[in-house]
N, C-alpha and C positions, 0 to 999 in steps of 0.2 A: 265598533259602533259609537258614533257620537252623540255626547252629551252634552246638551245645551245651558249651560249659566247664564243666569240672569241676576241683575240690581244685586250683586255683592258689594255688601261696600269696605274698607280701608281697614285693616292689612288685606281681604280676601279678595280686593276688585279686579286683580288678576285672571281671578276666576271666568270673570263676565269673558277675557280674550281669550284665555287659553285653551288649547284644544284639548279636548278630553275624549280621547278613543277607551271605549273599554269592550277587549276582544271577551265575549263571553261564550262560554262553555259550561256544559254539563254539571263534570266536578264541581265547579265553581256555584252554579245554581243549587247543588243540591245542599252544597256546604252549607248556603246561604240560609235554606228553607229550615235546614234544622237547627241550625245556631238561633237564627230568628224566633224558632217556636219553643223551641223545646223549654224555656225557664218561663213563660207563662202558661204553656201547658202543663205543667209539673205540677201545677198547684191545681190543674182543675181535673187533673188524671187522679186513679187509684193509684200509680204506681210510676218512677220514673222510668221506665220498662213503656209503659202505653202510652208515655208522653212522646217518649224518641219513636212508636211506632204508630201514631198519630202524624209523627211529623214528615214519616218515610212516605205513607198516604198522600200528604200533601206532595209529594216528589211527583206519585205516580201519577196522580190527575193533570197536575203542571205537564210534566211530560208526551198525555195521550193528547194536547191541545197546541202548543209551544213549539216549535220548529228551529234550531239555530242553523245559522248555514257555515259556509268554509271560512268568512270572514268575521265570524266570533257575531253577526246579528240576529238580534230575534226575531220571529216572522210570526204573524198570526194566521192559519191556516184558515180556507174557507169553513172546513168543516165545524169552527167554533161556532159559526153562523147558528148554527141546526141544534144546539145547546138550549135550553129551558132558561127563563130569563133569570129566574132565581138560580141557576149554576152557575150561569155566566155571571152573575154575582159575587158568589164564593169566590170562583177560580180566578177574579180580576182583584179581590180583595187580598190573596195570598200573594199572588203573581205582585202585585203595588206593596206587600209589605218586601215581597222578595228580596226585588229592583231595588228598592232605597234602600234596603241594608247591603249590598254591593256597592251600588253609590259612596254610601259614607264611608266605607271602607278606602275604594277606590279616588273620592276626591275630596271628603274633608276630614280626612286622615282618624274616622271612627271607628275601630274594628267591633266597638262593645255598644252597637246601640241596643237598649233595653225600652220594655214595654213600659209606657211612665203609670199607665192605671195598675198594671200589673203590681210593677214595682213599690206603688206607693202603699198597696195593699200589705206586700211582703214584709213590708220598715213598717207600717204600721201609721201612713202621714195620711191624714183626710182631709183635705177639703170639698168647700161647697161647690168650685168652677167646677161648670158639667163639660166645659169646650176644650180640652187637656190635647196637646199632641199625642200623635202615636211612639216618639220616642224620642228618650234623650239619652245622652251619650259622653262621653270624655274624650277627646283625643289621645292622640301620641302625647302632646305636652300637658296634657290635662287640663284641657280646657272644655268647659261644656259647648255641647251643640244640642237643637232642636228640631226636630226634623216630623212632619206630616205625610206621609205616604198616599199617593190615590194614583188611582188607574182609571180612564174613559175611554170610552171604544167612542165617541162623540165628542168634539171639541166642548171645553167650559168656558160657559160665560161668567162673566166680571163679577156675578153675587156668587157662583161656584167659589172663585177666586177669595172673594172678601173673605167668606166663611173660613176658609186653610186661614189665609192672613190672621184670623182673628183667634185661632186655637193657636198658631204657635205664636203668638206676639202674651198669649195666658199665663207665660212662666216668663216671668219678671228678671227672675232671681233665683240660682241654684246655690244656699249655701253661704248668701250673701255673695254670690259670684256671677257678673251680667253674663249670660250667655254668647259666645263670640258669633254666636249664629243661629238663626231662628227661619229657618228654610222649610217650602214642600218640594215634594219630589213628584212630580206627573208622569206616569206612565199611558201613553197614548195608545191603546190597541187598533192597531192599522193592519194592511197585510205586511208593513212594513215597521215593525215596532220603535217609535221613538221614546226622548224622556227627555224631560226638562225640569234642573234646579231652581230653585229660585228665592233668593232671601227678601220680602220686603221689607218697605221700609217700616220702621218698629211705630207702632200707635202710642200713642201719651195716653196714657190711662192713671186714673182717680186712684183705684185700690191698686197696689203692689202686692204680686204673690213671691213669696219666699221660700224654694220648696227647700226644707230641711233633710238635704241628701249630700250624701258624702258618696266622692270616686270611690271607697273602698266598699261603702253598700252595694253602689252599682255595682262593681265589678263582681262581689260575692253574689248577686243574684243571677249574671249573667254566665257563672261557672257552678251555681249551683246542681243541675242536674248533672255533671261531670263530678261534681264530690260526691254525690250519690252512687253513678254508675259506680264510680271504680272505691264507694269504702271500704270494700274487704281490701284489694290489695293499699291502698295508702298503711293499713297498718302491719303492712308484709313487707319487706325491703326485696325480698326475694323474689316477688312479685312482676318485678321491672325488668327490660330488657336492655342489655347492655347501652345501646343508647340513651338509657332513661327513658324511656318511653313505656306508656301503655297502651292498650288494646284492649278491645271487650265488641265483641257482635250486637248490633241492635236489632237487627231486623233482616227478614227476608222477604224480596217479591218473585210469589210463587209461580208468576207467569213466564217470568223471565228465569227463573230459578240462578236469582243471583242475590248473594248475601251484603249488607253494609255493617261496616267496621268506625268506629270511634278509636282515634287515638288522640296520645296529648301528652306531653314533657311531667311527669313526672314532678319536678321542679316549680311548675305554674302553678298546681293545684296546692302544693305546700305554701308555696305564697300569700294566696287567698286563704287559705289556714290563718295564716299568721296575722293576716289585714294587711299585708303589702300589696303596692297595685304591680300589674303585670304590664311589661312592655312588649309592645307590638316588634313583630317580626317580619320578615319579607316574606311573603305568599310563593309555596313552592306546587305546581300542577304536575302530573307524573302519572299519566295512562287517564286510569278512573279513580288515583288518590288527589285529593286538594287538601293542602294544609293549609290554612288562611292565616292572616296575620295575628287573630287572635292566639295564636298556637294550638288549636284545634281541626285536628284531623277527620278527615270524613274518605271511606275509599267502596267503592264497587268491584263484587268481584263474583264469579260462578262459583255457584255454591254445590258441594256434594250432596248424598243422602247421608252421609255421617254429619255436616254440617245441617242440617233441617232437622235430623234427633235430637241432637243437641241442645240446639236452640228453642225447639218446642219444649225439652225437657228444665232448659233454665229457665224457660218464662213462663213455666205452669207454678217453676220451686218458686218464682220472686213475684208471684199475683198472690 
């Protein structure tokens, strides 16, 4: 599925030529949905347990709306049509955080975009600006990026426009570090889903904002609900499966009666323990497991009635 660049400027004006196919799939979306949610849900759940199955929710609705076909594109079914305008709301607002967190992954090399309102609540940073993007991010070389997510089933005109322009051109300054990019991401709902990046050009503005955040906050907030799931075993060695690896169930859909699974290197989370940042790794897809390049795993799979005991009975002990 291609993705369109726009006004990138120097090192990234490549971007504006280069073609950017991204075959999307399932795995991949659902990975997305829950990486995406689950650390600003974590703070407004009871429990890391109803954050990750809040975020499984979110899978399901995407899913009874959302169609991909044999060439990795997204399609929006007539049936969306017949939706309450206030659902179609929701569903276009997750679906556009979705999209741009695949995006950044996929083309400006961000596997850790975090929530910036969220985040700044977590560190404890306030400011007055109410126009904040929806996320900002580190790269692979760790360099910050800014990124604004929206979805229209109706082309935006030029004041739609200004407004994105003027929430990510808001953060000045990460750190004392310019951001190498201040981009929105438009997700167009058509029967034929398109998307278009686009970095403007940066506004001159009077007051400079300085948001006093560090890569290794970010990345501790972005792997915080996984040092949750898995604290028992972090202080178990024994805990780990020969590859290093963890596992833990989050959730099941009861219609489908099929269970999702969280895994994650063992190694990654001890990282962010320590305040080291974590490096991205190549994205490996395998049936209905996605491992994304953040090193976190997300997998589908049928679930028994020994698997449904279970799980009902771990998430009555951890509510």
């Amino acid at each position: 599925m291609r993705v369109t660049c726009k006004e990138f400027k120097t090192p990234y004006a490549h971007l504006n030529t280069d073609i950017h196919d991204i075959q999307f799939s399932w795995p991949q979306l659902r990975h997305a949905v829950v990486t995406m949610g689950s650390p600003s849900l974590r703070a407004a759940m009871p429990s890391t347990q109803h954050a990750f199955a809040f975020a499984l929710h979110k899978i399901f609705a995407l899913e009874s709306v959302i169609e991909i076909d044999d060439q990795g594109t997204l399609q929006l079914p007539s049936r969306y049509d017949d939706l309450d305008q206030s659902e179609k709301g929701v569903l276009s607002y997750w679906l556009g955080m979705c999209i741009t967190k695949v995006v950044a992954a996929e083309i400006l090399d961000v596997p850790w975009p975090v929530h910036l309102r969220h985040l700044m609540k977590a560190i404890r940073v306030y400011m007055r600006d109410k126009k904040f993007p929806d996320y900002v991010g580190i790269d692979a070389k760790d360099k910050w990026h800014v990124i604004e997510a929206k979805c229209f089933q109706t082309e935006p005109g030029r004041l739609h426009r200004r407004r994105w322009e003027d929430q990510v051109d808001s953060v000045d300054f990460i750190s004392d570090q310019l951001p190498d990019t201040r981009s929105y991401c438009l997700t167009r709902l058509k029967p034929r889903i398109s998307i278009e990046l686009t970095d403007p050009e940066d506004e001159i503005r009077k007051r400079k904002i300085n948001l006093p955040i560090k890569p290794e906050q970010s990345q501790r907030f972005y792997y915080q609900p996984y040092l949750d799931l898995f604290s028992d075993e972090l202080q178990h060695e024994n805990k780990t499966d020969d590859n290093g690896m963890l596992y833990k169930s989050i959730g099941f859909d009861s219609l489908n009666r099929t269970k999702y699974s969280i895994s994650i290197e063992r190694s990654i989370l001890e990282k962010v323990i320590r305040n080291e940042l974590v490096k991205k790794i190549e994205p490996i897809s395998v049936d209905d497991w996605y491992l994304g390049s953040d090193g976190i795993g997300l997998k589908k799979e049928e679930a028994t009635e020994a698997d449904c005991i279970e799980y009902n009975r771990h998430h009555r002990k951890r509510s």
